[in-house]
N, C-alpha and C positions, 0 to 999 in steps of 0.2 A: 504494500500500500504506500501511496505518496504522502500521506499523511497529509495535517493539516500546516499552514505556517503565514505566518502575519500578512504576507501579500497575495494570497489566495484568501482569505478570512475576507480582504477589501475587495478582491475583484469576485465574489459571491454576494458584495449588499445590493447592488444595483440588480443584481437577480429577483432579492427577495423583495427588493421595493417594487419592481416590475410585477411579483406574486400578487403582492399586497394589493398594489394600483387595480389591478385587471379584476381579480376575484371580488374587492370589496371587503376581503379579508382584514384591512387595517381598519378600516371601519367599524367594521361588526367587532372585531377584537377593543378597541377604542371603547365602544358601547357597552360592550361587557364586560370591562372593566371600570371605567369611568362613571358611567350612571345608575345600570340597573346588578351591579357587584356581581355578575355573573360567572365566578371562577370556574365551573367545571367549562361552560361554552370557552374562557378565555383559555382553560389548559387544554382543553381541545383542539382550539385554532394554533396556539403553538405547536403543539404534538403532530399535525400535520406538515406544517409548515418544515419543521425541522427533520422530520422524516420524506416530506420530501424532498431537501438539500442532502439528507445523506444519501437517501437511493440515486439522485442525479451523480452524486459525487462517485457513488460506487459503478455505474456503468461507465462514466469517463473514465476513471481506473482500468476497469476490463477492457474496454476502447483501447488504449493507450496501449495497456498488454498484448494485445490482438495485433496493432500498427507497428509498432516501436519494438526493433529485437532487443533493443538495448537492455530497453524495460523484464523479457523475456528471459533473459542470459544473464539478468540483476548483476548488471553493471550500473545502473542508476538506481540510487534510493539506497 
């Protein structure tokens, strides 16, 4: 695995703003926290949110493994 590291961490926010924007997710997350105290909705919307960064993250992994012999022959990482 490539792991995680400070300059991947930044070039994943604009992913998850893109999430938020499109779904409405940041809203409804916003709302269920901010007005009507909604924690399980708000652990929810996270709990997706975050599982689906790792599942993205784990097929570009495999991706990578698949393209890159380097990756293959773990010479990198």
């Amino acid at each position: 695995s490539l792991g995680f590291d400070l300059n991947r961490i930044f070039n994943d926010l604009p992913v998850v703003a893109l999430i938020l924007t499109l779904t409405e997710a940041g809203a409804l997350l916003i709302e269920a926290l901010a007005r009507s105290n909604d924690q399980q909705l708000a652990g929810a919307i996270i709990f997706l949110l975050t599982a689906s960064i790792v599942l993205v993250n784990f097929v570009t992994d495999i991706l990578l493994a698949l393209m890159d012999p380097r990756v293959r022959q773990g010479l990198i990482g």
